[in-house]
N, C-alpha and C positions, 0 to 999 in steps of 0.2 A: 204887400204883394209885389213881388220885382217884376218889371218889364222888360222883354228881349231890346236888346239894344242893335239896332242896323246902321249899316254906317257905308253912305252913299261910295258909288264908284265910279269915277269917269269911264262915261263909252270910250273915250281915246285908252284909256288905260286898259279898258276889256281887249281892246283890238291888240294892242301893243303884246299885252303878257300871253297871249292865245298866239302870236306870231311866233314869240321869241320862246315860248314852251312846249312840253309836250303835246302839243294838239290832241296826237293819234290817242292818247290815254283816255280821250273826253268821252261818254257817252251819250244817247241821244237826251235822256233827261238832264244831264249837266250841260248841253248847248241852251236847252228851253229855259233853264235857269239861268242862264247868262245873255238869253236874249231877253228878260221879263227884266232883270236887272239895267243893262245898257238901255234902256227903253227911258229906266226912270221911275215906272209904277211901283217900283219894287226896291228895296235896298238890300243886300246881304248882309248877317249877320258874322259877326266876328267868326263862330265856329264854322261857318259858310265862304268863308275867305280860306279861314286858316285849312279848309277841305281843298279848294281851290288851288290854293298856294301849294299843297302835296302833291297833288294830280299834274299838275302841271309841270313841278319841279322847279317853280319860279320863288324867289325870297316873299316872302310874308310882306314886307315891308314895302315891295314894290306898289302893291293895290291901294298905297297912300301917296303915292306920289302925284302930285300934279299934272305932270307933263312924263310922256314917254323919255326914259334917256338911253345912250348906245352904250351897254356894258360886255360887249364884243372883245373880250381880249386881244389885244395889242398884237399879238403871234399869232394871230387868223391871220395877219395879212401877210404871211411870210409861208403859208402853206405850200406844201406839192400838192398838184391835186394829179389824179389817175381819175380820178371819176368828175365829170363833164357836170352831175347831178347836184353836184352839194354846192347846195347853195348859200345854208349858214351853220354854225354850229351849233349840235344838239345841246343842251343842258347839262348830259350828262359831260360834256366834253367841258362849257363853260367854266361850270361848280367844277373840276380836277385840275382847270389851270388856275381857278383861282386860289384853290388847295394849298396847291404846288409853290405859288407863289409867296402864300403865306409862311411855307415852309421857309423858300429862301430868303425871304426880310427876316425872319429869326438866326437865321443862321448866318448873313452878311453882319446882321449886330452881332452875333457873339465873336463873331473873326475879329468886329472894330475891340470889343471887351477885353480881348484876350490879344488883342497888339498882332495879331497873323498879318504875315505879308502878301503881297498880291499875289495872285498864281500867275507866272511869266507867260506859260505857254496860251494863255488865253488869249486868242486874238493875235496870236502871234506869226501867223503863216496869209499868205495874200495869195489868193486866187489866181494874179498877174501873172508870180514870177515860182510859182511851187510847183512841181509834177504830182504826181500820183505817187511813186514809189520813194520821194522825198517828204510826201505829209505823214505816206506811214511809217515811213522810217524814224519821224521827230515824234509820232504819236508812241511807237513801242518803243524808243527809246527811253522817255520817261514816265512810261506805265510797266517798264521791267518785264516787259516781253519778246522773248527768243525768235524771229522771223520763223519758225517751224513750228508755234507752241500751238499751231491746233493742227496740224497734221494727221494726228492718230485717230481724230473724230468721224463715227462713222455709224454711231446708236445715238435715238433720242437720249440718252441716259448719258452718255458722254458728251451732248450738244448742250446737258440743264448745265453737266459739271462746268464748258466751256463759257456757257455766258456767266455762273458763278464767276469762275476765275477772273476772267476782263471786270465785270462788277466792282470784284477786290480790289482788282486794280486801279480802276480810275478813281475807286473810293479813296483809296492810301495815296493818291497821288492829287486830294481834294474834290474831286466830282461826287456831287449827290446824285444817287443814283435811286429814282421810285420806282416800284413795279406794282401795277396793281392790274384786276379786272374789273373792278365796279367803282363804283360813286364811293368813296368811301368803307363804310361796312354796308350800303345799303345793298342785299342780293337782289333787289327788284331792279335793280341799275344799274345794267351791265354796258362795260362801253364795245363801242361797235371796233372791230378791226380794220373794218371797212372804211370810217370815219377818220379813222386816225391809228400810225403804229405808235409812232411815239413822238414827243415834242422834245424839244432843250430852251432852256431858258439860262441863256449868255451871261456872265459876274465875273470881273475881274477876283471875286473875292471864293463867290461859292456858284461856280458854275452849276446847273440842274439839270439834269435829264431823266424824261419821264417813262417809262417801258407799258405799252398798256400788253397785259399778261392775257388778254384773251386773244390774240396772235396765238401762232406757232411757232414752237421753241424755239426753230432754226428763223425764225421771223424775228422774235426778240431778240435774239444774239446778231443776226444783220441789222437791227433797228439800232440796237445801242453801240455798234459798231460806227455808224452811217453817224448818230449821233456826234460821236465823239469826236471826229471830221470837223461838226460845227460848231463844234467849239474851239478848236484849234484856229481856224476860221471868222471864230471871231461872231458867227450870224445867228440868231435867235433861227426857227423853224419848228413848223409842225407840220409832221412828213406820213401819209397816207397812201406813197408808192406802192401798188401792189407787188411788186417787184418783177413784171412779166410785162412793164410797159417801160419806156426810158423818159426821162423827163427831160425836154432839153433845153433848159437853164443849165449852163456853164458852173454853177455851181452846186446845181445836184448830181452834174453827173460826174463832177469832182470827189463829191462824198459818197454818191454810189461808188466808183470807180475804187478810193481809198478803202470804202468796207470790205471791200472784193477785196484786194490787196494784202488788209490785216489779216483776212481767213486765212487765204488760196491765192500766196506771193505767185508774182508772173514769173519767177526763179521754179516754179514746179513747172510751168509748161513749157512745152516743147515750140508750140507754138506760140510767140509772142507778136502779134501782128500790131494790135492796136488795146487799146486800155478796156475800152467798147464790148471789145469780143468776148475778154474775160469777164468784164460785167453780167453781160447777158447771161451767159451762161451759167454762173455762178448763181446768181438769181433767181435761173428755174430749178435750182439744185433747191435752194430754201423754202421755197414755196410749196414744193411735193413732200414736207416733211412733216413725219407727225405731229396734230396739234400737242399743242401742254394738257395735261393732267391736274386738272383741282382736285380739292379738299386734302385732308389731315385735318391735325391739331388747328386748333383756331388760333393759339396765339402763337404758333410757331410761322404760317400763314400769314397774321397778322404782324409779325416784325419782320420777315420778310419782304412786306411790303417798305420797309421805311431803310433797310439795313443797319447793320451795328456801327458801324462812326457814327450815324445821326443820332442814332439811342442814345449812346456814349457820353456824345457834345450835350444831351438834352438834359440828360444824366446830371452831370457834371456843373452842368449850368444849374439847374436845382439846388444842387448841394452848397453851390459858392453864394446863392439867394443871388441870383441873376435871373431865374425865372420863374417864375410862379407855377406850382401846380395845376392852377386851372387853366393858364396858359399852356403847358403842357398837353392836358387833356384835350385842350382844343389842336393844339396842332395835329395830337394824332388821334383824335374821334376816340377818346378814351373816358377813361373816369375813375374816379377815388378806388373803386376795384379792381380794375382792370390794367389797370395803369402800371401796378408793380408787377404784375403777372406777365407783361408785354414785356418790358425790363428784364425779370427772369429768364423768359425764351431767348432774350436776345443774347440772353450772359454779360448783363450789364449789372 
């Protein structure tokens, strides 16, 4: 006759993973059970953890640890914040940088693999001694864009093509570029706009930037604009500007200012008074714009979220036995089926 097996949990670690998780998910019989537990009377069992550990959106592995530890990404501390309220980062945000990240460690090794040289422009411009119409001018210079190339924009449908375009571009000129709206494929998990538009994660080798897709079109095309700034820049950031407030750190309003810039050059206005003016105003242009449209195809969707050089590289790196297929699957939440199927949509 087999025995349920329970397997004790420090109170410090109930308190800990109830802080740093989704709380609000718990219900009032899942608190009673986590106080009958922390108590002592009681131990959870494995499939009572492994419930826990879903709810909450915390690793499985956490409810063994010892001692509480700070697994806070390093780019929380480089946030803009617009909201006074936020006080740490959801889960859902956590689990995407550390995604993200995993991304670019595969990717900084295949650049070492394949002999790639640094990317110059990274970190190449200094706060000190750059204007505004000098960082955009070095940013379209070598993402091969015309100081007029979004002019004609003026429908959602030409704002999806516009941030398409810039995408290509910083892709072909080595920036990974993500976009996504949830946790992965989980649709329970949608990440907030509120929380965050978009992060960059700085490499001299494979700069990153992340686009969270549940924004508004014209949000993600200013986010990944604003982005792009910071890595010219040189400065990691995860940026949550509503765009209708100013942040005044020196160098977001350098990167606000530059995104302004790349759209809607101070060469179209009449009036060119201060860098300021243009910002603001450009800003509330963004923000009154239609949100984005999900669904379609799922894998069409789906590789979208990663774009074609990263398929390509992932591609490519398979084929040379440089990466394993279930390394593969793991970077992009795939698997033995689905995995060539993703590949396909991507026209890889």
């Amino acid at each position: 006759m087999s025995t349920t097996v329970r397997v004790p949990v420090k109170a410090s670690i109930w308190d800990w993973v109830m802080c740093i998780g989704a709380y609000s998910n718990l219900t009032v019989a899942d608190h009673e059970k986590i106080d009958l537990w922390r108590s002592g009377n009681e131990s959870p069992t494995m499939r009572q953890i492994s419930y826990m550990s879903k709810k909450l959106s915390v690793p499985f592995g956490y409810f063994f640890l010892t001692e509480p530890v700070d697994d806070t990404p390093q780019i929380f501390a480089h946030r803009t914040i617009a909201n006074a309220n936020l006080a740490k980062p959801s889960r859902d945000l956590v689990d995407t940088v550390f995604s993200m990240q995993s991304i670019q460690d595969w990717a900084r090794q295949d650049s070492h693999d394949n002999d790639y040289a640094q990317l110059s422009y990274v970190g190449s411009c200094s706060i000190a001694t750059i204007t505004t119409q000098q960082l955009a001018h070095r940013i379209r210079q070598v993402l091969g864009l015309d100081e007029k190339w979004f002019e004609a924009v003026s429908s959602p449908q030409q704002l999806a093509e516009a941030f398409t375009l810039l995408r290509q571009s910083c892709e072909q000129a080595g920036i990974l570029v993500m976009l996504n709206g949830i946790v992965g494929d989980n649709t329970h998990r949608a990440l907030d706009p509120q929380e965050f538009r978009a992060f960059a994660l700085v490499d001299a080798y494979d700069p990153l930037i992340f686009i969270n897709r549940a924004n508004s079109r014209a949000g993600q095309l200013f986010s990944l604009a604003h982005e792009v700034a910071h890595i010219w820049l040189g400065a990691d950031e995860l940026y949550n500007d509503n765009y209708l407030t100013q942040s005044n750190a020196p160098l977001e309003v350098l990167c606000n200012a530059t995104a302004a810039e790349l759209l809607t050059p101070t060469a179209s206005f009449a009036d060119q008074k201060s860098d300021n003016k243009i910002t603001d105003e450009s800003l509330k242009q963004w923000e009154q714009k239609k949100p984005a449209v999900s669904g379609g195809n799922y894998y069409n969707t789906k590789q979208s979220r990663f774009g074609h050089r990263f398929l390509a590289r992932l591609a490519a790196s398979i084929s040379e036995g440089r990466t394993t297929y279930t390394q593969a699957y793991r970077l992009t939440g795939s698997n033995r089926t689905t995995f060539p199927k993703l590949l396909e949509a991507a026209g890889v």
